[in-house]
N, C-alpha and C positions, 0 to 999 in steps of 0.2 A: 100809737101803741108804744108801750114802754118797755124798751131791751131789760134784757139781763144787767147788766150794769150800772143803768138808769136804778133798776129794783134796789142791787144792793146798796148801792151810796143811798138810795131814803132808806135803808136802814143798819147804817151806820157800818156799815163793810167800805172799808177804803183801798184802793190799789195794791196797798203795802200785803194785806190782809187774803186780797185777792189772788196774788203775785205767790205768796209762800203757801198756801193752798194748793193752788193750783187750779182754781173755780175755771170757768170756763160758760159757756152760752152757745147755742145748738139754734140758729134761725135756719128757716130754709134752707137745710140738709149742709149748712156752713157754720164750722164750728169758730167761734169766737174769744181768744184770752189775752193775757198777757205776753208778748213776745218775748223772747229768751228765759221763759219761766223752765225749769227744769221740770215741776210737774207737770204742768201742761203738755212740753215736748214730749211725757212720759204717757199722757193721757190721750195724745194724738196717735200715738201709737196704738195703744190700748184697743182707741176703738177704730183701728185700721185694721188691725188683727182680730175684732169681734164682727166689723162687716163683713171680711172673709170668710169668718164662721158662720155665718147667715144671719146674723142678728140687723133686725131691721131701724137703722138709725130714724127715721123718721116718723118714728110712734115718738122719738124725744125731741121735735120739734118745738121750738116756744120754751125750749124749758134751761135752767141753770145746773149746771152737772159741775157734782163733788165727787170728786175722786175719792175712794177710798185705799188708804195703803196698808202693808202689812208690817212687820217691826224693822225688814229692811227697806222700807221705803220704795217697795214696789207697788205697781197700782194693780191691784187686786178686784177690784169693781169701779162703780160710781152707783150714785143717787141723784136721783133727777128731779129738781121742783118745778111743776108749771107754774108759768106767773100767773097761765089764766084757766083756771082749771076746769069751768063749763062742767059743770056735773060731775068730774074723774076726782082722784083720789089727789091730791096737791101731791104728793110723794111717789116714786116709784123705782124700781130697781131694777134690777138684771135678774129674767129669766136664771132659778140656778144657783145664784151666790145664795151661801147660807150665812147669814150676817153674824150671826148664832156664837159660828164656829170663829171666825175672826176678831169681833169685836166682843165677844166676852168669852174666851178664853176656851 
């Protein structure tokens, strides 16, 4: 089976890219990134503070989570691609966030 990481280097996502993102990979309820990434650290939180809220991490099993930030560089959601989508929609979000309202103004 091919991780998250494996996915993006075949397509042309390098560390560097990775790293200032803040991408991230969600195997077996274990989230995976770049160490001392600032957004990542940011995104660890995120979603420490959304399994409190009851959000169930392990519907995002198998899948690569984008952070989403807002103009101060707060993480405001994420978006989730499964690598292997088996019937589901390749994308998926957060119960909630209106994309709408943040990324087009």
């Amino acid at each position: 089976m091919i991780n998250g990481f494996e996915y993006l280097h075949n397509r042309n996502v390098d560390d560097a890219l990775i790293d200032k993102f803040g991408i991230a990979y969600l195997s077996d309820n274990q989230l995976f990134g770049v160490n001392n990434s600032p957004i990542f650290e940011k995104l660890c939180s995120f979603l420490y503070q959304k399994k409190k809220e009851g959000l169930d991490l392990s519907m995002y099993n198998d899948c690569i989570l984008i952070p989403i930030l807002d103009l101060y560089n707060n993480i405001c959601s994420f978006a989730a691609r499964y690598l292997n989508p088996k019937g589901k929609s390749k994308f998926i979000g957060v119960k909630g966030f209106k994309k709408s309202l943040l990324l087009f103004g």
